[in-house]
MIBAMI-347378 format. One record per residue (C-alpha): x, y, z; residue number from 1. Coordinates in nm, 2 decimals. Layout:
+--------+--------+--------+-----+
!      x !      y !      z ! seq !
+--------+--------+--------+-----+
!      X !      Y !      Z ! NUM !
...
+--------+--------+--------+-----+
***
This chain:
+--------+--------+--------+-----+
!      x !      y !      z ! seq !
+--------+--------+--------+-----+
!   7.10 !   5.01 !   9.02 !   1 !
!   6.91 !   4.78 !   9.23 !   2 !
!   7.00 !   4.48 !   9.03 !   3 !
!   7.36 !   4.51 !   9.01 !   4 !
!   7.40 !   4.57 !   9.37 !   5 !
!   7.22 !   4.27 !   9.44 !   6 !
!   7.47 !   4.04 !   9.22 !   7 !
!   7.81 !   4.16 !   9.33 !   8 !
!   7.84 !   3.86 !   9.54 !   9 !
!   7.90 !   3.66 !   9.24 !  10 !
!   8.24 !   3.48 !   9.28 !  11 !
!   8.38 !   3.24 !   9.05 !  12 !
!   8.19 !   2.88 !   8.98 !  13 !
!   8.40 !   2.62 !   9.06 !  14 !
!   8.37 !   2.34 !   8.79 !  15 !
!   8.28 !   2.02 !   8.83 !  16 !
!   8.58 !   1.75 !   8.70 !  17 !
!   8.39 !   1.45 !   8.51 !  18 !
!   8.23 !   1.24 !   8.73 !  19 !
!   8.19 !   0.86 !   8.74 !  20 !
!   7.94 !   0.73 !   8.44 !  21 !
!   7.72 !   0.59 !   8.71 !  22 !
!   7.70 !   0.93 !   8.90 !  23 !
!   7.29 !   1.05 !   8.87 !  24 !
!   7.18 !   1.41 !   8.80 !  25 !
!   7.09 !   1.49 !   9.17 !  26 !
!   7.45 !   1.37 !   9.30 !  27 !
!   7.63 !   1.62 !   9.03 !  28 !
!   7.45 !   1.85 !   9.16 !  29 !
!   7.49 !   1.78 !   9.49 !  30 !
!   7.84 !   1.86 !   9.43 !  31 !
!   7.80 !   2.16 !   9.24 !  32 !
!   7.61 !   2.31 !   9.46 !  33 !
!   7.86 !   2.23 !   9.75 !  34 !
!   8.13 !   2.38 !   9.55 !  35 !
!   7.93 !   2.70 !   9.49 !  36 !
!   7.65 !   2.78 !   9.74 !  37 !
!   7.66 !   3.16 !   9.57 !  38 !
!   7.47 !   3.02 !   9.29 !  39 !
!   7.15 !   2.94 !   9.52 !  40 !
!   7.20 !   3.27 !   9.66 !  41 !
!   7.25 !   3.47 !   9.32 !  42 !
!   6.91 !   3.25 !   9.16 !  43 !
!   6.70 !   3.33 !   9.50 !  44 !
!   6.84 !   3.69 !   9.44 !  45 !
!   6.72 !   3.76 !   9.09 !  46 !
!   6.36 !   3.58 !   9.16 !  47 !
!   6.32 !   3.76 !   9.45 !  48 !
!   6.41 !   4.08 !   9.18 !  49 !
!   6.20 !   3.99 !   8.92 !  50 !
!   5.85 !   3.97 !   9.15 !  51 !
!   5.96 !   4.23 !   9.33 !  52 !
!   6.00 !   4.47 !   9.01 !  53 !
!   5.72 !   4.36 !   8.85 !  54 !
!   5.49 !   4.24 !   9.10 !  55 !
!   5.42 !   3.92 !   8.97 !  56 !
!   5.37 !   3.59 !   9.16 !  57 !
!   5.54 !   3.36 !   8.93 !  58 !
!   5.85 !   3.34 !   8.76 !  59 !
!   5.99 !   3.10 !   8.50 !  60 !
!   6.32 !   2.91 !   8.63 !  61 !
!   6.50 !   2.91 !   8.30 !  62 !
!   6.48 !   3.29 !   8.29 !  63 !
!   6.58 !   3.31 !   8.64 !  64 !
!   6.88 !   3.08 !   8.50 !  65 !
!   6.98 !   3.25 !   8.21 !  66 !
!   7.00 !   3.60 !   8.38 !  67 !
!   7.28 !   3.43 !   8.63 !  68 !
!   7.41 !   3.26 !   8.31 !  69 !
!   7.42 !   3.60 !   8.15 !  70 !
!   7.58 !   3.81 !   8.48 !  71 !
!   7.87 !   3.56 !   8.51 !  72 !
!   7.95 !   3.58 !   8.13 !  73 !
!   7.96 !   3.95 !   8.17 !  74 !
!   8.15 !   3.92 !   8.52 !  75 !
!   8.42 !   3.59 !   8.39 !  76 !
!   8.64 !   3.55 !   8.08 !  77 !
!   8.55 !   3.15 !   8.12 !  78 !
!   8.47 !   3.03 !   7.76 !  79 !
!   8.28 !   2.75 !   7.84 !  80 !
!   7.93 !   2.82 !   8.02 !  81 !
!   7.95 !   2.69 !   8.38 !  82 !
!   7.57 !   2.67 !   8.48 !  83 !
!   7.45 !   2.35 !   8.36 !  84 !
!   7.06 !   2.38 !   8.22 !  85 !
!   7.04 !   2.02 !   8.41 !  86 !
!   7.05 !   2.20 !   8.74 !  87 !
!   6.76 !   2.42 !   8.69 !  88 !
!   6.47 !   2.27 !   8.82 !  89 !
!   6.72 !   2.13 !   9.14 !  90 !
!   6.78 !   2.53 !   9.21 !  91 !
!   6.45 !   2.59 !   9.17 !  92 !
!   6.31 !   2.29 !   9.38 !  93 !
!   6.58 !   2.41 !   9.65 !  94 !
!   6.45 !   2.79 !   9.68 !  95 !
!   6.04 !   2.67 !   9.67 !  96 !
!   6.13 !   2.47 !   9.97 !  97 !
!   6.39 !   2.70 !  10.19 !  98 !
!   6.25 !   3.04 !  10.10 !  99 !
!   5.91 !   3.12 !  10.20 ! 100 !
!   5.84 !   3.37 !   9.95 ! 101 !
!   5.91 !   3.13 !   9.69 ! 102 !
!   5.70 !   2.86 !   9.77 ! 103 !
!   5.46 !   2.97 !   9.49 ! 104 !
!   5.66 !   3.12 !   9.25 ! 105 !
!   5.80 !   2.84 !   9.01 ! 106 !
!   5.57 !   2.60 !   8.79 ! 107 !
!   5.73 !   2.18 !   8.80 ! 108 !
!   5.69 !   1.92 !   8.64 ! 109 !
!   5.78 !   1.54 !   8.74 ! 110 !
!   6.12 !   1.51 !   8.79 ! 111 !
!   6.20 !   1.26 !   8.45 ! 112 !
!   6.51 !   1.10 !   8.71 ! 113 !
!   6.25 !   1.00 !   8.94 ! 114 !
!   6.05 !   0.69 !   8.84 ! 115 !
+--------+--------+--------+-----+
***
């Protein structure tokens, strides 16, 4: 299956340990993100599935997110879910500007961390 293939580069996500109180959204996810680039790759990966399959131009982030939540649940024996619903408009923010195809393809809001 098409899908599947495309996903068997996930690899364990590497938790983040609690950060300082003062630490914003964007740096956590800075380092998140450094400590598993495979994630970008896995969400660009299953966007790029879902308009492909169904020939759509759009596609919601969240759903996007919860599919990867879903594979590494089925793929881990981790109790505690390791993607963070903060991170998903920063993933999706990421692709619509370093992936051509995605330019178009999510829907954002304001970011509420940005004044």
């Amino acid at each position: 299956m098409m899908i599947a293939r495309q996903l068997d580069f996930f690899s364990p996500i590497e938790p983040l340990e609690t950060g300082a109180r003062d630490e914003s959204l964007d740096e956590r996810f800075a380092r998140f993100h450094a400590r598993n680039p495979h994630v970008y790759h896995a969400f660009v990966s299953v966007a790029r599935t879902y308009l492909r399959v169904t020939g759509r131009t759009h596609v919601g982030a969240k759903m996007v997110w919860e599919k990867l939540r879903w594979e590494y649940a089925l793929r881990t024996t981790d109790s505690e879910p390791a993607l963070d619903n903060s991170y998903v408009s920063r993933y999706a923010r990421m692709a619509a500007l370093n992936e051509d195809d995605l330019r178009a393809a999510f829907a954002f809001r304001k970011l509420r961390s940005v004044a």
